[in-house]
C-alpha positions as CSV (number, residue, x, y, z in Angstrom):
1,X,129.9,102.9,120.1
2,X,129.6,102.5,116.2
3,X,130.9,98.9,115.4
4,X,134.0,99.7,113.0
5,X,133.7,95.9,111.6
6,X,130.5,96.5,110.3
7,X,131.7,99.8,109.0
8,X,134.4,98.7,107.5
9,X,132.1,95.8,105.8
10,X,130.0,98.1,104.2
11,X,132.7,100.7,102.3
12,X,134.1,96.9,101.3
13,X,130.6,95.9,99.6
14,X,130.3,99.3,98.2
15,X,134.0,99.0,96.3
16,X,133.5,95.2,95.6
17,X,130.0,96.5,93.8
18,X,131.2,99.6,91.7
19,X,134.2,97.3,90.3
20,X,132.1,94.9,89.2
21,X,129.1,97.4,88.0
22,X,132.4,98.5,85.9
23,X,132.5,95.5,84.2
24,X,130.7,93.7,81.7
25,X,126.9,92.2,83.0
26,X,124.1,90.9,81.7
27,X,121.3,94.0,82.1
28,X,119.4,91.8,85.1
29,X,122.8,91.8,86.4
30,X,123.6,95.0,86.6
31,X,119.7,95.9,87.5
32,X,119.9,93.4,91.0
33,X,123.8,95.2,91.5
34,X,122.4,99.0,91.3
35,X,119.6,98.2,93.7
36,X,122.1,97.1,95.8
37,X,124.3,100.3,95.8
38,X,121.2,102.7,96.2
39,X,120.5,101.0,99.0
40,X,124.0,101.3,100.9
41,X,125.2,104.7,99.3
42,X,123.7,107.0,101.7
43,X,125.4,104.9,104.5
44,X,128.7,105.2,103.0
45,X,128.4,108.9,102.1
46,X,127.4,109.2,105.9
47,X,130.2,107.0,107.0
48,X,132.8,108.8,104.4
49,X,132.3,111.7,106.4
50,X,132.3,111.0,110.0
51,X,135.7,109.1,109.3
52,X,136.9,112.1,108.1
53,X,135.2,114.2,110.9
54,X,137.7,112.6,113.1
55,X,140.5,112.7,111.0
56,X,140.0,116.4,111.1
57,X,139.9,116.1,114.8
58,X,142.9,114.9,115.5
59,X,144.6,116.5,112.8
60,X,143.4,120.0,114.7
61,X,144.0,118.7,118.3
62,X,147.8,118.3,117.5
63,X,147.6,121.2,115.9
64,X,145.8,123.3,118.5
65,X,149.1,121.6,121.2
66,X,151.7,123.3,118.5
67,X,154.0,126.0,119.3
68,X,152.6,128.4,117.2
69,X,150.4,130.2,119.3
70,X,147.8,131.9,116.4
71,X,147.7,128.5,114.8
72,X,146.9,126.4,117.9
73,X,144.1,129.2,118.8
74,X,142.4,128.8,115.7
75,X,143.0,125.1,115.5
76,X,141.1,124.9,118.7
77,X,138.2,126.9,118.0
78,X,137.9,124.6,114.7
79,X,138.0,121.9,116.5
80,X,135.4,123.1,118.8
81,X,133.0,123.4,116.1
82,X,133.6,119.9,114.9
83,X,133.5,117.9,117.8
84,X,129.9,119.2,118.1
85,X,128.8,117.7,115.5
86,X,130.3,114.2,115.8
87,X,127.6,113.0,118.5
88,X,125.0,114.1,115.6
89,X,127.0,112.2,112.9
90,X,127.0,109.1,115.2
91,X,123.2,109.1,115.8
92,X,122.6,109.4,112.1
93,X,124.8,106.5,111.6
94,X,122.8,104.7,114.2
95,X,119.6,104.7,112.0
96,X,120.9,104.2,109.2
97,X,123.0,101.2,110.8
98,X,118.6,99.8,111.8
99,X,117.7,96.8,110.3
100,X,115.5,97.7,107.1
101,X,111.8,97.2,107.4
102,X,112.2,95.2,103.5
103,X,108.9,96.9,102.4
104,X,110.0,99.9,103.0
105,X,110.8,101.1,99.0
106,X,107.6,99.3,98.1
107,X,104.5,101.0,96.6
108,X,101.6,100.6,99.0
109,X,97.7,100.3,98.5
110,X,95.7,102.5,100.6
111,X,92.5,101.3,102.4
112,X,89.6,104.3,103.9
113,X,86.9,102.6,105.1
114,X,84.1,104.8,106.6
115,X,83.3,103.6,110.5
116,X,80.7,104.5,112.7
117,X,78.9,107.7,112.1
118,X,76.9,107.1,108.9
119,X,77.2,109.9,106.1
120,X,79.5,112.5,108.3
121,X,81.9,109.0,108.6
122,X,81.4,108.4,104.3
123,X,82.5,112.3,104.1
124,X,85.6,112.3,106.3
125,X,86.7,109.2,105.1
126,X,86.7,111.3,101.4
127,X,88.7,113.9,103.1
128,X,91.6,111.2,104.3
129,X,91.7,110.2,100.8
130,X,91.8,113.2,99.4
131,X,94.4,114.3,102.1
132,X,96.5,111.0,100.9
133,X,96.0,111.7,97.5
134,X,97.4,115.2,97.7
135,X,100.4,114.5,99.8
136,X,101.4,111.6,97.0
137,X,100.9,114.1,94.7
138,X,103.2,116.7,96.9
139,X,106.0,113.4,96.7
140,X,105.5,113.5,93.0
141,X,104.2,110.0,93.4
142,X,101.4,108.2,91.5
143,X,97.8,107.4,93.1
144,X,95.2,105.1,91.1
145,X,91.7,104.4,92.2
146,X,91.5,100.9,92.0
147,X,87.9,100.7,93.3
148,X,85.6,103.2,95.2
149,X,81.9,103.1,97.1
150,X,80.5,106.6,97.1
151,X,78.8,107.8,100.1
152,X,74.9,108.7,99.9
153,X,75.7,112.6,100.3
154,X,79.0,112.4,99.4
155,X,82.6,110.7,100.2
156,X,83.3,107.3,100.2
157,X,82.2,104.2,102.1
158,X,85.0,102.4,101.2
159,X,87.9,103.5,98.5
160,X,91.1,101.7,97.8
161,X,94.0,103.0,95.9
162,X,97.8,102.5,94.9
163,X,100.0,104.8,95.7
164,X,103.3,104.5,93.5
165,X,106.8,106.1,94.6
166,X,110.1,105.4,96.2
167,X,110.0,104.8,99.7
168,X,105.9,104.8,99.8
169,X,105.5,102.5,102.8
170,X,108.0,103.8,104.4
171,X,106.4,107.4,105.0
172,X,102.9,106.2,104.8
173,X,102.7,102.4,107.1
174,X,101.9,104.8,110.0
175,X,98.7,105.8,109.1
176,X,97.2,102.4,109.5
177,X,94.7,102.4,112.1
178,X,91.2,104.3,113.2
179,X,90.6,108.2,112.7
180,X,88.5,109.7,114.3
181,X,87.0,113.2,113.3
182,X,84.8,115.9,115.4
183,X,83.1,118.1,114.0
184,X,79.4,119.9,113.3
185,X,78.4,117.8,110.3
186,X,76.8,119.6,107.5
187,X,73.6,117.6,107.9
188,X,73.2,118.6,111.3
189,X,71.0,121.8,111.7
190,X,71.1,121.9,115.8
191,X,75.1,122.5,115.9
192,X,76.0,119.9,117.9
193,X,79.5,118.3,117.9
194,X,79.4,114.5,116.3
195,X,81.7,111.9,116.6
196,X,82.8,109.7,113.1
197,X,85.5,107.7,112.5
198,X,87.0,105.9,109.4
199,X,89.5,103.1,108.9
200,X,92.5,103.2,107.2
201,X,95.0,100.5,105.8
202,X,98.0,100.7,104.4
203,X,99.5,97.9,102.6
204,X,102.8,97.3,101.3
205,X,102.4,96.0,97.4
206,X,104.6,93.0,96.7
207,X,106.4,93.0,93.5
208,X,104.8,89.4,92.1
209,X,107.8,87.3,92.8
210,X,107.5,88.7,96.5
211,X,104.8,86.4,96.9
212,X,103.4,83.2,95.0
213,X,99.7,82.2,94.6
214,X,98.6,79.3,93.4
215,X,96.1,79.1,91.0
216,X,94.0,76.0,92.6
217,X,94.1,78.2,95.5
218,X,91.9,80.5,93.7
219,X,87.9,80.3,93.2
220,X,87.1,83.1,90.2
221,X,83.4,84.1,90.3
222,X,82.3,86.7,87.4
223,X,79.0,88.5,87.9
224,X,77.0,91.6,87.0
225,X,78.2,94.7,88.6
226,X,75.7,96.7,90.6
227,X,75.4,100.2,91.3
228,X,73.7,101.9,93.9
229,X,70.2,100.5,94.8
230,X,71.3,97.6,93.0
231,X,70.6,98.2,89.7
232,X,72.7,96.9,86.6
233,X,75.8,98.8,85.7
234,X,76.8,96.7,83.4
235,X,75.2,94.4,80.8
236,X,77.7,92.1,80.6
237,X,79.6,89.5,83.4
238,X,82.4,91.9,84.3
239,X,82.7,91.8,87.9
240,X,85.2,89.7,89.6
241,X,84.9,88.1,93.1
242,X,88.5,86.2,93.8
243,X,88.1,84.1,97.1
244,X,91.9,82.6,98.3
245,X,90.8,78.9,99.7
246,X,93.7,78.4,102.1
247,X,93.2,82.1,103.9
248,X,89.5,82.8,103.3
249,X,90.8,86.4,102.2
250,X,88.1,87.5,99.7
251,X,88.5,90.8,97.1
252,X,85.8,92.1,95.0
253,X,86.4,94.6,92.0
254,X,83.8,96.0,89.8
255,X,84.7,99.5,88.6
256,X,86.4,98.4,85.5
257,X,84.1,97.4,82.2
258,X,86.5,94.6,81.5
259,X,86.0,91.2,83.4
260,X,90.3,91.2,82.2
261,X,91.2,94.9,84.5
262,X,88.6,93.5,87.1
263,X,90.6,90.4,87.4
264,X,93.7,91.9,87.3
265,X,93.2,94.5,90.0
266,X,91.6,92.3,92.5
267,X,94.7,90.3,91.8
268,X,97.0,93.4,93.0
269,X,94.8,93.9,96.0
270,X,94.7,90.0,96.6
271,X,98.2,90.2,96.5
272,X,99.0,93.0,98.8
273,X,96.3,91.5,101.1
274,X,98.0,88.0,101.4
275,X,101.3,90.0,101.7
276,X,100.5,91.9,104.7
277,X,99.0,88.4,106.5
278,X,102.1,87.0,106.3
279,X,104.0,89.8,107.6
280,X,101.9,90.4,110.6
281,X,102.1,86.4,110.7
282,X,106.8,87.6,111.1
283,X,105.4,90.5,113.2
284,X,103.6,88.4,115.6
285,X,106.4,85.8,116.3
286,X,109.0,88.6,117.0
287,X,106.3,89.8,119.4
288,X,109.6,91.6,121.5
289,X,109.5,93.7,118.7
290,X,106.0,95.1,118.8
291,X,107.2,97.1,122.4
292,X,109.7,99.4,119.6
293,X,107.2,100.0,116.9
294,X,105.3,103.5,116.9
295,X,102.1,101.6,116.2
296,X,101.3,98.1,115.5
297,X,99.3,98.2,112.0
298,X,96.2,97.3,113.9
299,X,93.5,98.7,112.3
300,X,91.6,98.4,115.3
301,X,94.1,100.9,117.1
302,X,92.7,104.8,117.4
303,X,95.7,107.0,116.0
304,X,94.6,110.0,115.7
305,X,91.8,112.7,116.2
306,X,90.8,115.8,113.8
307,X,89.1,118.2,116.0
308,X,87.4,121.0,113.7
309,X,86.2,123.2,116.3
310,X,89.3,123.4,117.7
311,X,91.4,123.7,114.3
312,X,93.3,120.6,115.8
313,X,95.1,117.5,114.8
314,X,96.1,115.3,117.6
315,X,98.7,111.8,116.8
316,X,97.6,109.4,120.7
317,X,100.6,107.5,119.6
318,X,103.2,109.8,120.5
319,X,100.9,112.4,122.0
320,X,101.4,115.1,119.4
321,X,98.7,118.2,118.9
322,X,99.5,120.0,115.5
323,X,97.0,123.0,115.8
324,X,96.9,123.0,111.5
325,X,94.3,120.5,110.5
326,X,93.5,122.5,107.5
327,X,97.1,122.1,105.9
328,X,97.0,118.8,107.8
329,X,94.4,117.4,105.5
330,X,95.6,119.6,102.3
331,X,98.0,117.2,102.3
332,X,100.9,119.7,102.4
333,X,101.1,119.5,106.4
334,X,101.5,115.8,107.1
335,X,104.8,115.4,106.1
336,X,105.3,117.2,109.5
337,X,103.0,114.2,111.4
338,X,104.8,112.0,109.5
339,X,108.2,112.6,110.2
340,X,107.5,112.7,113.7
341,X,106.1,109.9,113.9
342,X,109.7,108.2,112.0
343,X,111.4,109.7,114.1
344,X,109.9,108.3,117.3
345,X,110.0,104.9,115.6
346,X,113.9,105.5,115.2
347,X,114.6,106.3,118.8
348,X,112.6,103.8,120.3
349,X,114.1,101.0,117.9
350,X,117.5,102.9,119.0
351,X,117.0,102.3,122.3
352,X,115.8,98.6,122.1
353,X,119.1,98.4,120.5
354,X,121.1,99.7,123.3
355,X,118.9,97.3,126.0
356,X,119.7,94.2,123.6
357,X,123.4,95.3,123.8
């Protein structure tokens, strides 16, 4: 049963905000007050019509108990029609009703980190990326290298990246965790199926007042970049090495020429890093919680397998096989993973809600 308090809370807040966006506020004002209404608009457009979903319904049941005989035959097959969508109306009410995951609108930073399997693992962890890259680009988002490790023959050892767009984390904090790939690896001559894997790890980025960081909690080192083999990149001290004394969380950035964009993006991954500690830190004291979650964010946790042979994408969390792993990893086939996976994540946090009631 939808709770018609809380309903009638929310169309209240909605009114209370327009009539005072209406009026005269200082910009930060009206900014904070805006936010505010994105946020609850779809809820009240949702509400807004399931209230008058059952207006109409009893509105067409006394009509379909008149006199008139045509009328109340025509009221009833209207009626019909209606009443089969309420149960759908209600559910969609439901989610939106969840409790918000607050770093859900947030821009993320993206983590692949090649695993076990040696070059084949550097290569597939520069398909995942690319696959990332071309989906943000699909969402008509934004995705910056912020630092990047080549692989010997190609792909990356390690690549991290922002990914900039409304509701980022909130279609991408799934893909945390280990994929694994099978395949016949290009370097391999006999044929044989191998076995790679790469990490990957998705990170909500904190708008700076999100989270403060002291600046004695910081040791700065500068050094000389290196490139592969070790030798000099740079002939200057540009590289930055930022260690955070209270955690021991340590970030490294190197790509840029200027010691200034080297500090400042190892800042933004520092950031994110210390951001993510503290919610798994929430995460871990609401441990009830972790039973309703599709997957926990650990990075530890197998997800999902690309099967090559087989043309095959398979999601162990909710036991999904997509037989398109090339549009899968084109980017423009994940949305369909993805949304499954939100999905699942809605019902089961749907039903922890009806056990709690």
């Amino acid at each position: 049963m939808l709770p018609v308090d809380r309903l009638d809370a929310i169309l209240a807040r909605a009114e209370t905000l327009q009539n005072e966006m209406n009026g005269e506020l200082p910009p930060e004002r009206f900014v904070e007050l805006s936010k505010e209404y994105a946020e609850i608009d779809p809820l009240v457009t949702a509400i807004t019509a399931y209230r008058a979903a059952l207006t109409e319904c009893e509105e067409l049941t006394a009509l379909s108990k008149g006199d008139d005989a045509e009328m109340a035959e025509l009221a009833a097959l209207e009626l019909e029609g209606i009443e089969a969508q309420i149960p759908d109306m209600e559910t969609a009410l439901e989610v939106l009703l969840l409790p918000k995951d607050s770093a859900d609108e947030l821009n993320v930073i993206v983590e692949v980190r090649a695993g076990t399997g040696g070059d084949e693992a550097a290569l597939f962890a520069g398909s995942l990326f690319r696959m990332y890259a071309r989906y943000a680009d699909l969402q008509g988002w934004k995705c910056e290298i912020i630092s990047q490790s080549e692989g010997e023959v190609g792909g990356y050892k390690e690549i991290v990246a922002t990914i900039r767009g409304r509701g980022a984390f909130a279609r991408l904090k799934f893909e945390s965790g280990v994929h694994r790939v099978q395949r016949v690896p290009e370097t391999e001559s006999g044929g044989r199926i191998h076995t790679s894997a790469a990490t990957v790890a998705v990170l909500p980025e904190p708008e700076e007042v999100d989270i403060k960081i002291e600046e004695k909690d910081l040791r700065i080192d500068v050094f000389r970049a290196s490139g592969p083999g070790g030798q000099s990149v740079n002939t200057t001290d540009s590289a930055v090495r930022i260690t955070h004394l209270p955690t021991g969380i340590m970030v490294i950035q190197q790509d840029e020429k200027s010691q200034h964009k080297n500090r400042a993006k190892a800042m933004t991954v520092l950031r994110a890093r210390l951001f993510e500690a503290e919610r798994q830190r929430a995460d871990d004291e609401r441990a009830a919680d972790r039973k309703s979650q599709v997957g926990s964010g650990d990075r530890s946790e197998r997800i999902r397998t690309y099967n090559f042979p087989q043309g095959r994408v398979t999601d162990h969390r909710i036991n999904v096989t997509l037989h398109k792993l090339e549009k899968i990893l084109a980017g423009d086939g994940l949305d369909e993973l993805l949304e499954t996976l939100v999905r699942e994540d809605q019902t089961r946090r749907l039903a922890a809600v009806g056990d709690d009631g």
